[in-house]
N, C-alpha and C positions, 0 to 999 in steps of 0.2 A: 701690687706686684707679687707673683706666687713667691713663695719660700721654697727654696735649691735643698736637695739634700743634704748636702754638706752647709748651709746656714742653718737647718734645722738642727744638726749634731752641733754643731760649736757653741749653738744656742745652748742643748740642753746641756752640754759638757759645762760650760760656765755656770748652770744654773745648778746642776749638783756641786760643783767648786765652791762655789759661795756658801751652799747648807758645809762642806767641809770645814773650810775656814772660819765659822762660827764655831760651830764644835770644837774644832780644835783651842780656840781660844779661848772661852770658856775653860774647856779640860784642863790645858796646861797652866790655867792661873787658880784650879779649884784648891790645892794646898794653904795659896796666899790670900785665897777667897774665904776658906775654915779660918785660920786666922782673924781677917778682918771682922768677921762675924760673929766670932768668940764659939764657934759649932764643934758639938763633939764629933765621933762618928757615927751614932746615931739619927743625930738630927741634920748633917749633910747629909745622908741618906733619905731624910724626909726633904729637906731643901731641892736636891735633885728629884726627889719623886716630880714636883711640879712640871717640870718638861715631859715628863711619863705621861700627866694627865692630860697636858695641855696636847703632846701628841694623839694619846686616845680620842679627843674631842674632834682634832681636825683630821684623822684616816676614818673615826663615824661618821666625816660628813663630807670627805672628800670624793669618795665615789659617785656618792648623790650628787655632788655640785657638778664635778666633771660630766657626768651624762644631762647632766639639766644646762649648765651653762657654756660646756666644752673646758678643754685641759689649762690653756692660757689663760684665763680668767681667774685658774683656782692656782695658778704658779704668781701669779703678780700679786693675788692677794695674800698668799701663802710665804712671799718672799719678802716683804712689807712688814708684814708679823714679825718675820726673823730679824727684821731690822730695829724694829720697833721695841723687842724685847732683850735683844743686845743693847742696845741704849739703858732699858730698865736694868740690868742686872750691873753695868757699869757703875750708875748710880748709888743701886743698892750695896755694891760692895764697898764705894769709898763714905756712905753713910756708915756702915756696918749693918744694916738692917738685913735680915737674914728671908724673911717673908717676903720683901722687893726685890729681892733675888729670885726667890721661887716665881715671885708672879713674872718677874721676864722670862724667865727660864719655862712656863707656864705659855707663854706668847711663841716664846723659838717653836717650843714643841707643837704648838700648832699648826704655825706655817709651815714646819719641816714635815710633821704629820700629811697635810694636808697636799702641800707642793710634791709631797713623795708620792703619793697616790696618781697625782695628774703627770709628772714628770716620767713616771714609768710607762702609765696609758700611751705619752708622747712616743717614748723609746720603743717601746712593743710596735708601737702605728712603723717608725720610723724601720724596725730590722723588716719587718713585712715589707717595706717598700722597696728597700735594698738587698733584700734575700741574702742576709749573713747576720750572724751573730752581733748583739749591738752593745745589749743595756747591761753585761759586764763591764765592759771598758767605760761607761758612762755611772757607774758606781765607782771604778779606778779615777774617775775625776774626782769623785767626793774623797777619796784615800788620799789621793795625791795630794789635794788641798790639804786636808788632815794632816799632812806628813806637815808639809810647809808652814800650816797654822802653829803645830807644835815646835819647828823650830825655832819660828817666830819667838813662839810665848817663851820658849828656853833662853830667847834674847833678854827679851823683857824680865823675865825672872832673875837673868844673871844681871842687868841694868836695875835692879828695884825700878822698875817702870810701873807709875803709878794705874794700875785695872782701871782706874777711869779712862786717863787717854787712851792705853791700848786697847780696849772695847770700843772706845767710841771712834777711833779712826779704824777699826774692823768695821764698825755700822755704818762708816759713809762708803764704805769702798765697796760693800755690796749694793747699797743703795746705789751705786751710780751702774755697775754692773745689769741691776734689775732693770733699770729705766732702757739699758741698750737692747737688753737679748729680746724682751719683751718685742720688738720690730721683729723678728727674726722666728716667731714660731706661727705655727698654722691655727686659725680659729677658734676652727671647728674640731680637732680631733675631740673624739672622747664622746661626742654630742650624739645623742640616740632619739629617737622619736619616744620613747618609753617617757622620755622627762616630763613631756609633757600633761602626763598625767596627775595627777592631786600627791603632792610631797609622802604622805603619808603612805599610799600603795606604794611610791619607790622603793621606801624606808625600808617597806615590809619587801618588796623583792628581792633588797638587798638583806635581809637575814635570811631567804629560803638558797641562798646559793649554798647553807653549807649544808643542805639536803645534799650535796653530790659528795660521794666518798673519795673523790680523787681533792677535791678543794679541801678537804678535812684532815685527809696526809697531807698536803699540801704545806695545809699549816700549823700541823704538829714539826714539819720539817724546819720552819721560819721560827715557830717557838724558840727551840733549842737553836737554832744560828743565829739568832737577832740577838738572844740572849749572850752569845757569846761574844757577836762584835761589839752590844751595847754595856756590857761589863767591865770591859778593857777602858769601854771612852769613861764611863762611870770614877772606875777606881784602881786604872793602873798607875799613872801618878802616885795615888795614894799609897798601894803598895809597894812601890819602891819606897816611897819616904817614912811610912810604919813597919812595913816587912822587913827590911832589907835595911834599915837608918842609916839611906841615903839622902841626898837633897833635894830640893822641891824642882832644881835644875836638872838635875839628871834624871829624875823621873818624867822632865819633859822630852829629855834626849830617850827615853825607852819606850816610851809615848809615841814618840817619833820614827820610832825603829818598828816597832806595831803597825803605823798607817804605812809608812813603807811596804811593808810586809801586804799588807791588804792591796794597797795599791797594784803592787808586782803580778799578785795573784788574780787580781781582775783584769788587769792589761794581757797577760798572758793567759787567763782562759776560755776566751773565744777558741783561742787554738785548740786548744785540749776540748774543749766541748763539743766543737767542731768535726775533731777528729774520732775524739770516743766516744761520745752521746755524755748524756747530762748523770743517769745513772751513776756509772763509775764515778765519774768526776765527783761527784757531792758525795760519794758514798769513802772517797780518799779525801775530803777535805774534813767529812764531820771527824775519822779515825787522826789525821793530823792534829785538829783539833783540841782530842781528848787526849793526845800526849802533848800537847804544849802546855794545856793547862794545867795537867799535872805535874808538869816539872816547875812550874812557876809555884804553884803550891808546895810541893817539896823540897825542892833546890836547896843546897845548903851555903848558895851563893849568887852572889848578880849575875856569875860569867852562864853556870847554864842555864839559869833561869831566861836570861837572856835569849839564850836558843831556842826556851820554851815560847817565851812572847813569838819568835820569828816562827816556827810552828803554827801558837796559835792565829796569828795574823793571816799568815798562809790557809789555813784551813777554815778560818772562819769568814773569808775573801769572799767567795761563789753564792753560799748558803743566804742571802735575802734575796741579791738581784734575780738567779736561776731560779729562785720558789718565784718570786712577780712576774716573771717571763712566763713561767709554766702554766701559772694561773690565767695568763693574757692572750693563751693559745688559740682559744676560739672567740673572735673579734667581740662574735654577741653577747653583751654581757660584759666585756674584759672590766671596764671598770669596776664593775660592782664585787668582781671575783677579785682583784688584783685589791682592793679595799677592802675585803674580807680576809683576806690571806694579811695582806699589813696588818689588818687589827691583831692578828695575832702575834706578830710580831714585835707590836709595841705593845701588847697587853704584857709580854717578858718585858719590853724597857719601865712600864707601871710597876712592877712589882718587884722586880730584880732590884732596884736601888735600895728602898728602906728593907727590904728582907737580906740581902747582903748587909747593908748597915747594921741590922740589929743583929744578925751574926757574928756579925765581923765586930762588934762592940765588948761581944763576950768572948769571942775565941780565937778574934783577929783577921783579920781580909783574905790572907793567904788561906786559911780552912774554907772560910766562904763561899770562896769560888769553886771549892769542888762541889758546891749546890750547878750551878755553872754545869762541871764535866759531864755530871750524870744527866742532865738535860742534852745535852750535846750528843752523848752514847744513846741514849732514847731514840733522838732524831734521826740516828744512822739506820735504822729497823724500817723505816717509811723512803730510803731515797730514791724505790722502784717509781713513787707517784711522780716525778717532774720527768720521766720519760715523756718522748712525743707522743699527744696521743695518734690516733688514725686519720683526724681531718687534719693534723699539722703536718703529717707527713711530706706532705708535698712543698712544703714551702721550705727552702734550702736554707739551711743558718741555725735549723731550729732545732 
C-alpha cells in the first residue's frame, strides 16, 4: 500500500522524536552520570567523545548505505543502535563503569549518525514532493522531544530516579515507536543505481563531492552550527552546575529552556525561510548565536545568562537542518552530499567534547565555549552558500 504524504511526515516526525528524547535523557542525567562514574571534566569529555566517534563511523557510512540499500533500511538499523546503546549506557552508569558508558554512548552515535543521514535524504525527497519547506520543522521534532526528554530527566533528577530505569524505559519506548513508523516510510528513497557498483568506487565518489566549492561552504557553515547545538547538549547542564553552582535539576530545567528555544526556532522557520530565502535567515541565526554564547560566557548571573541560552537556542535552530537541505538540492547525488556536509558536522561533535573538556578543566566551561563563538562567527562569512542554487529554483519551498 503506497505511503500518503502526510504518513511519511509523522513517520519521519516521530523518528527525529525518538533520536531527541535519547539525547535529552542521557544529557539531563550526564551530572548524576559524572558522579556515578567517579569522572572528572576531563575524562567526561573523553566519555562523551564516544557518541562523536560512534557518529563519525555511521554519517561515513550512511550515505553509502542509503544509496546502496535506500533510507528505511539505514533508519531501522540506525534506530536499533540507538536503542541498543541507550540500554548500555543505563547499565554502565548504575555499574559505575565509565568506558560502558562510552561504548553505548558509541552505539547512539551511530544510529543517530547514520539515521540522520537517511532521515534527511527522507525529508529532502519529502519537501520536493510537497513543494514547501519541510526538514526544519522535522529537526523541531528532534527539539521538541529534547525539550520534553529534559523535562523528563528534571523529574527524574528531582525524584533520585535511579539512570537504570529511566534509560531503560526511554529504550523500550523508542523501541516500540521504531517497530511502527518503520510501516510508514517509502523503500526506495535514497536508492541510486550508482550502488550498484563495487563499495569502494562509491566510497571514493562519496569523498570527490567535496571537489564542489559550494558543498565545502556548505560545511564550514555546519561546522560552526553543529558545534554550537552540539555543545549545549554536551555541557550546558554542566555549566549551570560548575559555572553558576546551581543543581544538576535546574541545569536540566535550562537544558530545557535551550530545546525549547531550538525547537520554536525550527517550527517557525519555514516561514522566515520561506519568506526571506535561507541566506538572511542563517546569516541572523549564526549573529544570534554568537551573542548568546557570549553572554552565557560572561553573565554575571543565571537570569541573563539565561537569555543568552534562549538566544543561543534560537540561533543555532536553522544552521544543520538548512546546510542538509542545501546540500540535498540537486536529487543526484543528495545523499552522498547531505553525508559529506554531516560529516562535517559531527566531526565538530568528535572534537568539541574532549577539547572543551580539557579547556574547561583548566579554565572552566564557561571560557570554553567561547572556542564555540569564534566557530559560530567563522560560519557567518560562508551563509551566501545555502542560497538556492539555479536548478532549485523552481521547486517552491526551497
Amino acid at each position: 500500500m503506497p505511503v500518503t504524504p502526510t504518513q511519511w511526515r509523522v513517520a519521519l516526525t516521530t523518528a527525529f522524536a525518538c533520536n531527541g528524547i535519547v539525547m535529552a535523557s542521557w544529557v539531563s542525567r550526564t551530572p548524576t552520570i559524572r558522579d556515578l562514574t567517579g569522572s572528572t571534566t576531563g575524562r567526561m569529555g573523553l566519555i562523551i567523545a564516544g557518541m562523536s566517534v560512534g557518529s563519525m563511523v555511521g554519517i561515513a557510512l550512511g550515505g553509502t548505505c542509503v544509496a546502496r540499500s535506500g533510507a528505511r533500511a539505514v533508519v531501522r538499523t540506525g534506530l536499533l543502535s540507538v536503542v541498543l546503546g541507550t540500554s548500555l549506557i543505563a547499565v554502565g552508569a548504575s555499574l559505575g563503569t565509565g568506558w560502558l558508558v562510552s561504548l553505548g554512548l558509541a552505539f547512539i552515535g551511530f544510529g543517530m549518525g547514520s539515521s540522520e543521514i537517511a532521515l534527511n535524504v527522507e525529508g529532502v525527497a519529502l519537501e520536493t514532493l510537497v513543494g514547501r519547506t519541510v526538514v526544519p520543522s522535522l529537526h523541531g521534532a528532534y527539539s521538541l522531544a529534547l525539550c520534553l526528554g529534559a523535562l523528563l530527566g528534571l523529574v527524574a533528577n528531582a525524584a533520585a530516579l535511579p539512570v537504570l530505569v529511566h534509560l531503560l524505559i526511554c529504550a523500550a519506548v523508542v523501541l516500540g515507536a521504531v517497530l511502527w513508523l518503520l510501516t510508514k516510510l517509502p523503500a526506495a528513497t535514497g536508492r541510486e543505481e550508482v550502488s550498484r557498483v563495487p563499495l569502494r568506487d562509491t566510497v571514493r565518489s562519496s569523498v570527490q563531492v567535496w571537489r564542489d566549492g559550494r558543498t565545502v561552504a556548505i560545511g564550514i557553515i555546519v561546522l560552526g552550527m553543529a558545534l554550537a547545538e552540539g555543545s549545549a547538549g554536551d555541557w550546558l547542564p554542566l555549566i549551570v552546575v560548575d559555572g553558576f553552582g546551581l543543581t544538576a535539576t535546574t541545569g536540566s530545567l535550562i537544558f530545557a529552556f535551550f530545546a525549547a528555544a531550538m525547537a520554536t526556532g525550527r517550527f517557525a522557520g519555514g516561514w522566515f525561510l520561506d519568506r526571506y530565502g535561507r541566506t538572511p535567515v542563517m546569516l541572523t541565526s549564526a549573529v544570534a548565536a554568537v551573542v548568546g554564547i557570549g553572554l552565557v560566557s560572561f553573565a554575571p548571573s543565571i537570569v541573563p545568562a539565561g537569555f543568552g541560552v534562549l538566544l543561543w537556542g534560537l540561533g543555532a535552530a536553522l544552521g544543520f537542518p538548512v546546510a542538509l537541505s542545501a546540500a540535498g538540492d540537486d536529487p543526484v547525488g543528495a545523499a552522498r552530499r547531505v553525508s559529506a556536509v554531516a560529516t562535517a558536522g559531527y566531526f565538530a561533535f568528535l572534537v568539541g567534547p574532549p577539547v572543551l573538556g580539557f579547556i574547561g578543566e583548566h579554565t572552566g566551561l564557561r571560557s570554553a565555549i567561547l572556542v564555540v563563538l569564534g566557530m559560530v562567527a567563522v560560519s557567518a562569512f560562508f551563509t551566501r552558500a545555502v542560497g538556492k542554487p539555479a536548478l532549485a529554483r523552481s521547486v517552491p519551498g526551497r
